[in-house]
C-alpha positions as CSV (number, residue, x, y, z in Angstrom):
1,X,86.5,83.7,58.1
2,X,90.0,82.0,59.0
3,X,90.4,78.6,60.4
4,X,90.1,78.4,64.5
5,X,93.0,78.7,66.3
6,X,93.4,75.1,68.2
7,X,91.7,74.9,71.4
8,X,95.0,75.1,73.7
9,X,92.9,73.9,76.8
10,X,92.6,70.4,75.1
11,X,95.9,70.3,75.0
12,X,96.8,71.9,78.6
13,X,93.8,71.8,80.5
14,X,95.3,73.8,83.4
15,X,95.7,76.7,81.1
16,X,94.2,78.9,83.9
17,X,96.6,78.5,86.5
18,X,99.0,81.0,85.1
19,X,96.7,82.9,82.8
20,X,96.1,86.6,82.3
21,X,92.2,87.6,82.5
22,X,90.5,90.1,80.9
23,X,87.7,91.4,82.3
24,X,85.1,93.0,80.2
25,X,82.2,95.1,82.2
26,X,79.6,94.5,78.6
27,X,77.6,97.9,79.2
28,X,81.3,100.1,79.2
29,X,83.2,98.2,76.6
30,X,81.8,98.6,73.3
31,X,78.8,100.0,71.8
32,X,78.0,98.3,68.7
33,X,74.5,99.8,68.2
34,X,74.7,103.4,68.7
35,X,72.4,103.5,71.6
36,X,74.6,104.6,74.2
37,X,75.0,101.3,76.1
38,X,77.6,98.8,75.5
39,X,76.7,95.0,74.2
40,X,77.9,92.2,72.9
41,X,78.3,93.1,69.2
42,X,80.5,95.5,70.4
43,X,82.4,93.1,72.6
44,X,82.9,91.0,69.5
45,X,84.2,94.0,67.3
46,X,86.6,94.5,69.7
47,X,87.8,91.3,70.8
48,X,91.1,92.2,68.2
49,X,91.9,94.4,71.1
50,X,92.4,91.8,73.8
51,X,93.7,89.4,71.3
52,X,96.4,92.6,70.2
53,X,97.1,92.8,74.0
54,X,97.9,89.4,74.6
55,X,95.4,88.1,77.5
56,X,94.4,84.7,78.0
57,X,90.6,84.9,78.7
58,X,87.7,87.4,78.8
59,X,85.9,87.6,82.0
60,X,82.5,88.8,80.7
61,X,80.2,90.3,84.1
62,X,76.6,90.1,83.6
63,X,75.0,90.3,80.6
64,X,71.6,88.5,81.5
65,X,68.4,90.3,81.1
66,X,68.2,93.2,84.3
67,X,66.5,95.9,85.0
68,X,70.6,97.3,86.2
69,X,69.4,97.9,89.9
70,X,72.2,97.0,90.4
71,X,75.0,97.4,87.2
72,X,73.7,93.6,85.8
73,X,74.1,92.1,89.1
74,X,70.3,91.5,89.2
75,X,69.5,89.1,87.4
76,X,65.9,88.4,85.9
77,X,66.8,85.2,83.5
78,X,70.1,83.6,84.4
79,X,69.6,81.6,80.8
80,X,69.0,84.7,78.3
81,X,71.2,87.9,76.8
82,X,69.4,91.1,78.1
83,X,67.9,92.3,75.0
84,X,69.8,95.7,75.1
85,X,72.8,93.9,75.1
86,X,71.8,91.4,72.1
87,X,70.7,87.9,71.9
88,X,72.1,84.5,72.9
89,X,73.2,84.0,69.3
90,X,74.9,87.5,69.4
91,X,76.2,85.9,72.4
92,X,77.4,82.5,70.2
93,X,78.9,84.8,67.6
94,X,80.9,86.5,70.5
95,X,82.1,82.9,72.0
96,X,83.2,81.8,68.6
97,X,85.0,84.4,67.3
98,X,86.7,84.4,71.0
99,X,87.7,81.1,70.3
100,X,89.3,81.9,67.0
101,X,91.6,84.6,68.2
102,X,93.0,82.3,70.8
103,X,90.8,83.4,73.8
104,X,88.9,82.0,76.5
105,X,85.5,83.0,77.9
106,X,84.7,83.0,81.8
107,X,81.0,84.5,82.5
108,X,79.8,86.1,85.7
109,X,77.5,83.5,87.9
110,X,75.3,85.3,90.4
111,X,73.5,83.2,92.6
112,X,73.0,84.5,95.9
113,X,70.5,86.7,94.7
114,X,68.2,87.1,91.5
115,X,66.3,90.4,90.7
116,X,63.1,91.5,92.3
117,X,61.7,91.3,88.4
118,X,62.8,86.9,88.2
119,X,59.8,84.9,87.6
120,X,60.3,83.1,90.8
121,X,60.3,86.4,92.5
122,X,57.2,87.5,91.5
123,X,55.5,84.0,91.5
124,X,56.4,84.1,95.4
125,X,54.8,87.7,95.6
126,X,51.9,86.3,93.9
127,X,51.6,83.2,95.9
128,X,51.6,84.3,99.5
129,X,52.9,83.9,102.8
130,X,53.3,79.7,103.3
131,X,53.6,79.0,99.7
132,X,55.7,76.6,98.0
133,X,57.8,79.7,96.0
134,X,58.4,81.8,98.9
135,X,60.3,78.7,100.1
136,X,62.8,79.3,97.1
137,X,63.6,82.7,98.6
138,X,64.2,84.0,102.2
139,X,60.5,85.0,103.5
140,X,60.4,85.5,107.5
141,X,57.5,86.9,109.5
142,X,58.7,90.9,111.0
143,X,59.2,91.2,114.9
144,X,57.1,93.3,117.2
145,X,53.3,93.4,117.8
146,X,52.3,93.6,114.5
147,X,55.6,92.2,112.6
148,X,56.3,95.7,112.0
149,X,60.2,94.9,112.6
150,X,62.9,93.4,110.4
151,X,62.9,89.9,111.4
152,X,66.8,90.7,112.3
153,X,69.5,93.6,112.9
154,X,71.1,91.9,109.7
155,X,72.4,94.5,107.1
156,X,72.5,95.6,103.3
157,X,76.4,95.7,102.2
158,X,74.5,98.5,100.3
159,X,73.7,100.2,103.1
160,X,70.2,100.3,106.1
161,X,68.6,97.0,106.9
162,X,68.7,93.4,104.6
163,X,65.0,93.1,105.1
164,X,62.6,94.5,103.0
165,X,58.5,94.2,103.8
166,X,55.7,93.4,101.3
167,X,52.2,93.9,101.3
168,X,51.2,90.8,103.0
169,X,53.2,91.7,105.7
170,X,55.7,89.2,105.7
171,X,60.2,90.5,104.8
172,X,62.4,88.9,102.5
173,X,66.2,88.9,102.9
174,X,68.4,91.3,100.8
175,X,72.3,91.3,101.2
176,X,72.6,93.8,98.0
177,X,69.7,96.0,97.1
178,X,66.2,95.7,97.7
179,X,66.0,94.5,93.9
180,X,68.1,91.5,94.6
181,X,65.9,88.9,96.8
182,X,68.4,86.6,98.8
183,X,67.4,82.9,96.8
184,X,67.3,79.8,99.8
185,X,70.5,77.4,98.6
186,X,69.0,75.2,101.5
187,X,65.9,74.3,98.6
188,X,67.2,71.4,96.3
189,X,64.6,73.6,93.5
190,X,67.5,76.5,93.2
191,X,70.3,74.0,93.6
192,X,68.9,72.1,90.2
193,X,68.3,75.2,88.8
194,X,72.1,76.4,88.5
195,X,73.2,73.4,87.9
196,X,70.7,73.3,84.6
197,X,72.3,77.0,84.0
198,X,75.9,75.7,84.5
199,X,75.4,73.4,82.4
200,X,73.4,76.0,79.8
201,X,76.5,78.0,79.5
202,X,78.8,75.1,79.4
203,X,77.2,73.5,76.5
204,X,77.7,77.0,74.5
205,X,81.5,76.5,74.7
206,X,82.2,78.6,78.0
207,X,85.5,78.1,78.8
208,X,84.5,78.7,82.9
209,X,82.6,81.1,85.5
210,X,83.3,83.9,87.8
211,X,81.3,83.7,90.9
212,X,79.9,86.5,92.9
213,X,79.9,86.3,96.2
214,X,81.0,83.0,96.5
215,X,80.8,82.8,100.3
216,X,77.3,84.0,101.0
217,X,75.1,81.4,99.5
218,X,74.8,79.0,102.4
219,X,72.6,80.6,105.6
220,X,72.2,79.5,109.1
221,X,68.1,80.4,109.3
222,X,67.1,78.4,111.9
223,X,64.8,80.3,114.4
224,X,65.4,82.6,116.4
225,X,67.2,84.3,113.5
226,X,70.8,85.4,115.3
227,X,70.9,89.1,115.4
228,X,74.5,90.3,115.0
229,X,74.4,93.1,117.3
230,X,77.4,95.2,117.1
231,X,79.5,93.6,114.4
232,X,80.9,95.2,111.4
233,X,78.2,94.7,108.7
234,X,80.8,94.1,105.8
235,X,81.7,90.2,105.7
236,X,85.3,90.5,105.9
237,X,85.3,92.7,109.0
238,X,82.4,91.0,110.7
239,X,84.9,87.5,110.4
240,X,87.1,88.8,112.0
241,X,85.3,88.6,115.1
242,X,83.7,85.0,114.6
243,X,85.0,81.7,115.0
244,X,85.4,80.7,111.7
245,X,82.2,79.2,109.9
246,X,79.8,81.4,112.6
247,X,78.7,83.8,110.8
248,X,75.3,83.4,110.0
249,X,75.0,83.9,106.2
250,X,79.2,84.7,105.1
251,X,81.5,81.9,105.3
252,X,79.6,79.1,106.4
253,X,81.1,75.5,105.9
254,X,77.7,74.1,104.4
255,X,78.8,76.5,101.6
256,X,81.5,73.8,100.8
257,X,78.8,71.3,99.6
258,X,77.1,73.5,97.0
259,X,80.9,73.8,95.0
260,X,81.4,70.2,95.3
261,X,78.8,69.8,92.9
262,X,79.0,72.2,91.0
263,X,82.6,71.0,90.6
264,X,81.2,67.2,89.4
265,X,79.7,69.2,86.8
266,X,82.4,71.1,85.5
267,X,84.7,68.0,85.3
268,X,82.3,66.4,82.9
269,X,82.8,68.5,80.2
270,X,86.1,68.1,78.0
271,X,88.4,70.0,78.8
272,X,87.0,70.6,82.3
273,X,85.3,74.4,82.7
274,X,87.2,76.1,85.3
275,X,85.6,78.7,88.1
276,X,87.1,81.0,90.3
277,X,84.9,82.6,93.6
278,X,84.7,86.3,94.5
279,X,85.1,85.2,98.6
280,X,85.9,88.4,100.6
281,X,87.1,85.7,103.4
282,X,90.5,85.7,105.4
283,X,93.2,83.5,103.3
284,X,93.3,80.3,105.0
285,X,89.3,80.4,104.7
286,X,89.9,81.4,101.0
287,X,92.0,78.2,100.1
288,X,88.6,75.9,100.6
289,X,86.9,77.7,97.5
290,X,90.2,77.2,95.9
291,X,90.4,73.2,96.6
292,X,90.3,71.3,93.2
293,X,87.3,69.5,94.4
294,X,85.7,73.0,94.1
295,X,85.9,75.7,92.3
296,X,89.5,75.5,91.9
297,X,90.5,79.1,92.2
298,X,89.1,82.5,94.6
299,X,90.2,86.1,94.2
300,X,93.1,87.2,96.6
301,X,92.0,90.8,97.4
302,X,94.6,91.2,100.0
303,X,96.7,92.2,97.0
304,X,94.3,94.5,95.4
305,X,93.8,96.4,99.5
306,X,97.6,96.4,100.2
307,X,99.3,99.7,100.0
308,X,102.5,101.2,98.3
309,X,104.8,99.6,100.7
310,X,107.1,97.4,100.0
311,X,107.1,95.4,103.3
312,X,103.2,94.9,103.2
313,X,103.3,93.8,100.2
314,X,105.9,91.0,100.5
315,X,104.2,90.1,103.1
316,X,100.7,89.6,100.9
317,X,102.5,88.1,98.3
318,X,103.9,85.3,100.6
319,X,100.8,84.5,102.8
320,X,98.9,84.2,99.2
321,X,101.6,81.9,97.8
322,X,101.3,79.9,100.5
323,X,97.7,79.8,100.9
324,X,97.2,78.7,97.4
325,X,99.7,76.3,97.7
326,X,97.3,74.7,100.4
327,X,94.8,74.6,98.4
328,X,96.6,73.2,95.3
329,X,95.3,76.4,93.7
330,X,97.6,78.7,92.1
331,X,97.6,82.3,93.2
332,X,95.5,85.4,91.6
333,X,96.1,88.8,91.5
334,X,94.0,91.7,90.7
335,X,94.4,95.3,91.1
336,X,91.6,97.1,89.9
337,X,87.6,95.8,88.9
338,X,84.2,97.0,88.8
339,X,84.0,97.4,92.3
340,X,86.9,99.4,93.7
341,X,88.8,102.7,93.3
342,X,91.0,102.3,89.6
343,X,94.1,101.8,90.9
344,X,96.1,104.4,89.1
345,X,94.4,106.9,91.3
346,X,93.9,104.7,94.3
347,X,97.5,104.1,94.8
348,X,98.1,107.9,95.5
349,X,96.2,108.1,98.1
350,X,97.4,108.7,101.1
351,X,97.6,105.7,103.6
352,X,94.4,105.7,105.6
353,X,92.4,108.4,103.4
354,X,88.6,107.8,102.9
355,X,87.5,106.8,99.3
356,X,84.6,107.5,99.7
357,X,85.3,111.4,101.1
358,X,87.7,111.5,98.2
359,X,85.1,110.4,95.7
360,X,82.5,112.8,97.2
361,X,85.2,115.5,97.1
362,X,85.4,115.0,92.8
363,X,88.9,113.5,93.6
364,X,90.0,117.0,94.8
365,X,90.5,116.5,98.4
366,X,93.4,115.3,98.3
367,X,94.0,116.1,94.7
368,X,95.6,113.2,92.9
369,X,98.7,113.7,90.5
370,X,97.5,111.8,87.8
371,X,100.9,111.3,86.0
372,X,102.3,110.4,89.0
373,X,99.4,107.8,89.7
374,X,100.2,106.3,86.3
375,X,104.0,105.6,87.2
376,X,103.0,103.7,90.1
377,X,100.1,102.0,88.8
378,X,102.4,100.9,85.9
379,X,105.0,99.3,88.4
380,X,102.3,97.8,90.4
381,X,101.5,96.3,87.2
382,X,104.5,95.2,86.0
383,X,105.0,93.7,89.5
384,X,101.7,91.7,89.4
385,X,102.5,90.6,86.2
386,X,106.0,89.2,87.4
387,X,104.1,86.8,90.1
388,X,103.5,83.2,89.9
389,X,99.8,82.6,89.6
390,X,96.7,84.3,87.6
391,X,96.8,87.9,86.7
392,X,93.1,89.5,86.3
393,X,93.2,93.0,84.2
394,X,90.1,95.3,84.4
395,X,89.2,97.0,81.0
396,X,91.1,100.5,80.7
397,X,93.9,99.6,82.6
398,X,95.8,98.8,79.8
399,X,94.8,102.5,78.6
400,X,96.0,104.4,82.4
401,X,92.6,105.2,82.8
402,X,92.1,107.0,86.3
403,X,88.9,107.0,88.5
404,X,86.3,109.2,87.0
405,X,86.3,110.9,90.5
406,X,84.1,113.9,89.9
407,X,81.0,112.6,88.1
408,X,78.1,114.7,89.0
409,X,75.6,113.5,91.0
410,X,72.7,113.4,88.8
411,X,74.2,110.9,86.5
412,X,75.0,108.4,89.4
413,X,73.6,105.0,88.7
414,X,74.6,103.0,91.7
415,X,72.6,101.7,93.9
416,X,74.9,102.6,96.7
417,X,73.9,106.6,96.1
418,X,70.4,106.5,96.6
419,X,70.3,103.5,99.7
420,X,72.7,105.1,101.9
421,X,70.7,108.2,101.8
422,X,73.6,110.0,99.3
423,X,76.2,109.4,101.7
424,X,78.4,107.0,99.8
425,X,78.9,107.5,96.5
426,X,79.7,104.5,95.1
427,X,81.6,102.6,91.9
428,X,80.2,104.3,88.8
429,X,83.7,106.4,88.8
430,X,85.6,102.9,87.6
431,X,82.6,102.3,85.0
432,X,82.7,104.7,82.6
433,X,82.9,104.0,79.1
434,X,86.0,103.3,77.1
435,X,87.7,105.6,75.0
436,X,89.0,103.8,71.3
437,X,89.1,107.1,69.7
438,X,90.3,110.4,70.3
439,X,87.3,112.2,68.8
440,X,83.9,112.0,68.3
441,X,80.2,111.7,71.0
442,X,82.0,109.1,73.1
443,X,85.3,108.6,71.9
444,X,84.4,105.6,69.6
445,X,82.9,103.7,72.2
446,X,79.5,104.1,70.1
447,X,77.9,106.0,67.7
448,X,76.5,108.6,69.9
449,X,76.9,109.5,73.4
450,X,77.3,106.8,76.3
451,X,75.4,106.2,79.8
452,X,77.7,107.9,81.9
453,X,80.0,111.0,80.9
454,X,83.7,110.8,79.8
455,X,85.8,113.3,80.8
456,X,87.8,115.1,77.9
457,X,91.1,113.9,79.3
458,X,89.9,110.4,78.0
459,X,90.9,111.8,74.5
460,X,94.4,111.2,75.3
461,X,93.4,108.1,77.0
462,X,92.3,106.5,73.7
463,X,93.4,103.1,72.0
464,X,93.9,105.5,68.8
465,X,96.5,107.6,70.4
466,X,98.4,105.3,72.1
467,X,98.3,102.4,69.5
468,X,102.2,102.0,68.3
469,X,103.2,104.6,70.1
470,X,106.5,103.9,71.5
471,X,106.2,104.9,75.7
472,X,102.9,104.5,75.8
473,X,100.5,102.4,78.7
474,X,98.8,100.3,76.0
475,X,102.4,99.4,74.1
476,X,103.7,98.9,77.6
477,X,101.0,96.5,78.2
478,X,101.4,94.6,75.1
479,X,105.0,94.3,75.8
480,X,105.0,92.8,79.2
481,X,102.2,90.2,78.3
482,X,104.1,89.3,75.3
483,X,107.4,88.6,77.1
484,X,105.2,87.0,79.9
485,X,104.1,84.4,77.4
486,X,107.9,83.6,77.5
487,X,109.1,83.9,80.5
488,X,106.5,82.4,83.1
489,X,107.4,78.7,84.4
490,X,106.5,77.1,87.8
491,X,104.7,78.5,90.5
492,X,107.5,79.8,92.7
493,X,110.1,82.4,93.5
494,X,113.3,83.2,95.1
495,X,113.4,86.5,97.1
496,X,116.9,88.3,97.0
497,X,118.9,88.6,100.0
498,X,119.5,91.6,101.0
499,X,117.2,94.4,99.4
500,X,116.9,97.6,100.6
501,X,114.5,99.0,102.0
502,X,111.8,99.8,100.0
503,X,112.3,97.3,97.3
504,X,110.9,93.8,96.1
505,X,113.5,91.7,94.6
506,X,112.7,88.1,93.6
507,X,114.0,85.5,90.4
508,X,111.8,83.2,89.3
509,X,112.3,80.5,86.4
510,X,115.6,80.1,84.9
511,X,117.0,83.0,87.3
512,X,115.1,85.6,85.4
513,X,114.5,88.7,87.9
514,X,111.8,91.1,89.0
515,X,112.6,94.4,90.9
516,X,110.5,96.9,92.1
517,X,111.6,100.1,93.8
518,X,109.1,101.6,96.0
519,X,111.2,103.6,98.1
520,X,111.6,107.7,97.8
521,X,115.0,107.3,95.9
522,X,116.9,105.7,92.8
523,X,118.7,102.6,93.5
524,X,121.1,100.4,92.3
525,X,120.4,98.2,89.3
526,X,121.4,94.7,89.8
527,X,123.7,92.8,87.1
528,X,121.4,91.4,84.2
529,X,120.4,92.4,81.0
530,X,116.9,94.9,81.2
531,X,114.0,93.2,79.1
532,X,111.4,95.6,80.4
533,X,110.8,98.6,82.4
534,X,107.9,100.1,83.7
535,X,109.5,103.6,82.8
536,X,112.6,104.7,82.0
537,X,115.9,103.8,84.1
538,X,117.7,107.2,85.6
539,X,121.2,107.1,84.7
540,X,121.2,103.7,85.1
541,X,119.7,103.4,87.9
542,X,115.9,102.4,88.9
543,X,114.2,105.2,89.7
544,X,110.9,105.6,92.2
545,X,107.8,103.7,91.7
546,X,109.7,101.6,89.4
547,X,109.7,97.7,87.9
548,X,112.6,96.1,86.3
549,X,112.6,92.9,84.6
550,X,116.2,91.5,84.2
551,X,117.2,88.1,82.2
552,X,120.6,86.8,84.5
């Protein structure tokens, strides 16, 4: 084995401000041992991939032992490698070699919720209404005569009520899916407990932490419980219609207190582990997460829900600048993950269409031009990448992968499917396995097949056929990162005066230029030498659904 590359976060501990993040989804990366399921092994194989590519930092998402109620997200053991996926030294092998290609590693955190299957779970089971473990959790006696009613109208993002009964009678809370018991972040037992696993991962040279649902951990449960009546049940809508901090379990300002800690933590270690929070909050709620007394960082998924217009999304871009810059944060951008519509396809559709019709249609209502959706989804791209801030890249973007739209039913493995009664069909579509090959049971992502189906189309999809192919999404990606690397200073930009309609147009550092044409028809090209385009020019000019960089 070569010598370690030098641990550039000694030397610049703010490395994350402008980094690009890689985000690995473990059970659709790589399949090391042949049993259809990705796992760390496999991650490690193919970490030459994201070190090839140019990224900063691998965002790993749950790995922990789960029963995959929900895709990882529940977890049994928040200090232990599920043993499908390897061990906790397959997991030191995988940090390691990280390190010596150069790259960071950021792991998911989940604690709003553990599994149903977590020894404190089934200790609290065990023990009993009144008992000192159901205080860990969210146990409340059911309304009605008998308690025969949800102790609230509160509801599943998943779908029907967040309450689930037991046999003793009493309900326990459940945001997510019935498999994922709300944990009480008002008992000093759970808040010693994560900061013990913080720490855990910390010591094992994580590089920082990805936190899910960020904003729901602190919970107004005084009684009478505070039914919501008619409000939206998804967090961000629901907000919307509440002073802010008055929801009773997204958002509240006692949330504040938990990060603060955890932030004492992560300063302790040299150089300081970094976080970022999944907060589906309005921005100016956002920027607390972000403060550096916090967790230093939170997604900005106003990006990721704008459309294909150019005004909208100068708009996003500014508020987000500016909200950031509030917070002393820098900005993040993200256009596709493990939870939404792969933006290559999503971009196509029409303003104001349903996903989740189009997804139960196979993609086919409306049909989606999937060349087309690749030419915008590379000038989105090339756009993000031109932004001040962080730039988070789901696995298979860097390949055009669409949404695997028309899975059939019978292999769906979401929750979502089965708890809304098979009315929404839910994210398995973004998850399928990789393609590295253009042959073989599952197109090198293992020996055999994998746990959901690839479409054939992923054969020209592959790392192997696009690898040195001039033109191609992966070479395209490997050329804007690399001239990224060169080109991003500072945390600002310049927008050019007088545009036209339809296009973006700012300089950043040095007078170095980014232009992106969203309107129905070639432009102009403006006077600078092109480093990079997101395809080719027309005669010159800059075509539709086209990025330009320009160096003055």
């Amino acid at each position: 084995m070569t010598a370690p590359h030098p641990d550039l976060s000694s030397r610049d501990p703010n490395w994350w401000r402008q980094a690009v993040v890689y985000q690995v989804y473990p059970r659709s990366f790589a399949d090391a041992d042949g049993d259809g399921l990705g796992d760390l092994a496999g991650v490690t194989e193919r970490l030459n991939h994201l070190a090839a590519l140019g990224v900063d930092a691998l965002w790993l998402s749950p790995f922990y032992p789960s029963e995959l109620a929900d895709g990882g997200y529940d977890v049994a053991d928040y200090r232990d490698v599920d043993p499908r996926l390897g061990s906790l030294d397959d997991f030191g092998a995988m940090v390691a070699e990280a390190h010596r290609l150069g790259l960071k590693v950021i792991v998911d955190l989940v604690p709003n919720h553990t599994s149903h299957q977590h020894a404190w779970f089934r200790e609290a089971l065990a023990a009993g209404p009144g008992s000192a473990a159901r205080e860990r959790y969210v146990f409340r006696d059911g309304r009605g005569t008998h308690g025969e009613l949800p102790p609230s109208d509160w509801q599943s993002v998943f779908g029907g009520s967040a309450w689930r009964r037991v046999p003793d009678g009493q309900w326990y809370l459940h945001l997510f899916a019935p498999q994922q018991p709300d944990l009480n972040w008002a008992h000093e037992e759970v808040r010693a407990d994560f900061r013990t696993t913080l720490r855990f991962w910390s010591d094992r040279g994580v590089d920082g932490f990805r936190v899910d649902v960020a904003h729901a951990l602190a919970k107004d449960l005084s009684e009478p419980l505070r039914d919501l009546g008619d409000l939206p049940g998804v967090a961000e809508e629901a907000l919307e219609h509440l002073p802010p901090g008055g929801h009773p379990f997204y958002d509240r300002d006692e949330v504040h207190e938990i990060y603060r800690d955890w932030r004492r933590i992560l300063d302790s270690y040299r150089p300081p582990r970094t976080a970022v929070a999944e907060a589906w909050v309005p921005g100016a709620r956002r920027a607390l997460y972000a403060r550096p007394d916090e967790l230093g960082q939170a997604f900005n998924f106003e990006y990721l829900e704008a459309g294909w217009d150019a005004a909208e999304l100068r708009q996003v871009i500014v508020d987000s600048l500016a909200t950031a810059r509030a917070a002393g944060a820098s900005a993040t951008w993200v256009l596709s993950n493990h939870d939404v519509v792969r933006h290559t396809s999503r971009l196509m559709l029409p303003p104001g269409t349903d996903e989740n019709a189009w997804l139960l249609s196979g993609g086919h209502a409306p049909a989606v031009d999937e060349a087309a959706g690749l030419r915008r989804a590379r000038a989105a791209t090339l756009l993000m990448l031109a932004l001040p801030g962080s730039s988070y890249v789901y696995q298979g973007e860097e390949l055009g992968l669409p949404e695997v739209a028309d899975l059939p039913v019978e292999v769906l493995q979401d929750p979502i499917w089965e708890q809304t009664g098979r009315v929404r069909k839910g994210r398995d579509g973004c998850r399928v396995p990789l393609p590295w090959t253009s042959t073989g049971p599952s197109y090198g992502f293992g020996a055999a097949g994998a746990w959901l189906p690839q479409p054939e189309s992923f054969a020209g999809y592959a790392v192997e056929a696009q690898d040195g192919v001039a033109g191609s999404t992966l070479e395209f990606y490997r050329t804007a990162l690399r001239l990224r690397r060169k080109l991003l200073e500072g945390e600002s930009l310049t927008w050019a005066d007088g545009a036209s309609d339809g296009v973006l147009d700012f300089t950043r550092h040095d007078g170095w230029r980014c232009v992106a044409n969203l309107s129905g028809t070639a432009v102009e090209l403006p006077a600078g030498e092109v480093l990079l385009t997101s395809r080719p020019l027309e005669d010159g000019r800059l075509g539709t659904d086209t990025t330009v960089w320009l160096a003055p």
